[in-house]
C-alpha positions in Angstrom: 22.0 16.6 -0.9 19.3 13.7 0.3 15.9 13.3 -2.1 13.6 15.9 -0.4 10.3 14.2 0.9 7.8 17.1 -0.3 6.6 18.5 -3.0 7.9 21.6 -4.6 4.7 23.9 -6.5 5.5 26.2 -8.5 9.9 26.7 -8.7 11.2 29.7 -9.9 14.1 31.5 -9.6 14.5 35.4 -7.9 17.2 36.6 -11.3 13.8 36.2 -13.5 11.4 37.0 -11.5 13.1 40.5 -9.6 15.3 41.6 -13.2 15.2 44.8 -10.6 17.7 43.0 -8.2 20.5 41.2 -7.7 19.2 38.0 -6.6 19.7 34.4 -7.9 18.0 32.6 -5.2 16.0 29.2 -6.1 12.9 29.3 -4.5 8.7 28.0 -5.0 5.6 29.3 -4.3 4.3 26.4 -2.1 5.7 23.7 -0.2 3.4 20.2 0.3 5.3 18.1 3.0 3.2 15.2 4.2 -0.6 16.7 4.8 0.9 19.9 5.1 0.9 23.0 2.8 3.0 26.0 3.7 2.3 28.9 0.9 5.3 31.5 0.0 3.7 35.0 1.2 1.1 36.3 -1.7 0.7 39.8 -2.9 -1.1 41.7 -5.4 1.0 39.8 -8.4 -0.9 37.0 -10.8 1.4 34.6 -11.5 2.2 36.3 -14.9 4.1 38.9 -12.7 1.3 41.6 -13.3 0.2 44.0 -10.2 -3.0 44.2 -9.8 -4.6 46.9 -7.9 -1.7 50.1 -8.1 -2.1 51.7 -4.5 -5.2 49.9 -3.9 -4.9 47.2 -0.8 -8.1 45.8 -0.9 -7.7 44.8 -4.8 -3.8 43.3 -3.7 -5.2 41.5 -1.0 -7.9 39.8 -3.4 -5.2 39.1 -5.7 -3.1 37.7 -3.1 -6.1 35.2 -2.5 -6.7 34.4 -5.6 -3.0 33.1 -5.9 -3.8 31.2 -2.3 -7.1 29.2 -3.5 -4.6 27.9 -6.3 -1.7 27.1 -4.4 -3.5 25.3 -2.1 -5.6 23.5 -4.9 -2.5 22.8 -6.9 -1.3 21.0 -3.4 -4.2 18.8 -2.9 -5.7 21.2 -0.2 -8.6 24.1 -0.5 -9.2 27.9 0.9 -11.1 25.8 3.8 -7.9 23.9 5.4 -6.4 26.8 6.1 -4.8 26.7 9.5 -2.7 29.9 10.3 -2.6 32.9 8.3 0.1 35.6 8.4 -0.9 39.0 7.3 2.1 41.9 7.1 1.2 46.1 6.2 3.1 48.4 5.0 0.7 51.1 6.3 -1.9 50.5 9.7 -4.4 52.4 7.2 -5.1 49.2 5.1 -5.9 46.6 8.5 -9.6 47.2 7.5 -9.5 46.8 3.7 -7.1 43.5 3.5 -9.1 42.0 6.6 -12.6 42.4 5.1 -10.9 40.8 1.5 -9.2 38.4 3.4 -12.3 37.5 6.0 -14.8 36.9 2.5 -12.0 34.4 1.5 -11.7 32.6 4.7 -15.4 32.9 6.1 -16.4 30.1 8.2 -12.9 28.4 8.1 -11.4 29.8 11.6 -8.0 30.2 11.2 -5.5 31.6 13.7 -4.4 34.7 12.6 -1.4 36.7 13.0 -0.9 40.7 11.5 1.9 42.5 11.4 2.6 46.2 9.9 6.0 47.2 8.9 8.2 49.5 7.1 7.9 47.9 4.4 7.9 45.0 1.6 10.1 43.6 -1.4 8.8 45.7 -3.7 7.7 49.5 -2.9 4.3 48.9 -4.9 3.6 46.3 -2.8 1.4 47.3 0.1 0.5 43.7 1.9 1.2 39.9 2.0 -0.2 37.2 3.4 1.4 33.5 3.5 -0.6 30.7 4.8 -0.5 27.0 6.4 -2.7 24.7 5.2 -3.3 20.9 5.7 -4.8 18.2 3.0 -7.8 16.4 5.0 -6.6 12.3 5.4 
């Protein structure tokens, strides 16, 4: 393999961090190449592998963004450089509480937006994600 030409945030692997699964898959939270950020889909998990916010979407999504604002400032890039967000449901029902967490986040920033709601996520406690594009301002 070639020397990549970004910057990997945050590596882990999927055997520590799913013990639930059989997985073994190296992967990171957020990906800086050039003046762009791309940000793994967030969910209601600190970085400590705690859920917050048990059957509660609106307290996921806030600690989805939490995990977001860090990314991007561990990257070089800030909550306002967001570009495109992608939101995905596991239940039509929770469109307006993510949303309104997600809007107080990104108020004023503009983003293009994409939703989705399907059947359903990696883990059944998880009820949304949201992964994000960002850039780092020249």
């Amino acid at each position: 393999m070639s020397k990549p030409t970004h910057t990997r945030i945050r590596m882990f692997n999927t055997k520590e961090t799913y013990p639930n699964q059989n997985l073994d898959n190296d992967l990171c939270q957020a990906v800086r190449a050039g003046n762009t950020v791309y940000v793994r889909g967030q969910i209601g998990t600190d970085f400590e592998g705690n859920l917050v916010g048990l059957g509660d979407p609106r307290a996921q999504a806030e600690q989805a963004m939490k995990n977001v604002k860090q990314l991007l400032e561990e990257a070089g890039s800030d909550l306002s450089h967001i570009v495109k967000t992608t939101t995905y449901l596991i239940d039509p029902r929770y469109r307006e509480p993510v949303y309104q967490e997600v809007g107080k986040w990104l108020k004023g920033v503009f983003p293009i937006s994409t939703g989705l709601v399907i059947s359903g996520l990696g883990q059944p406690e998880w009820l949304m994600e949201i992964d994000v594009i960002a850039v780092i301002p020249e």
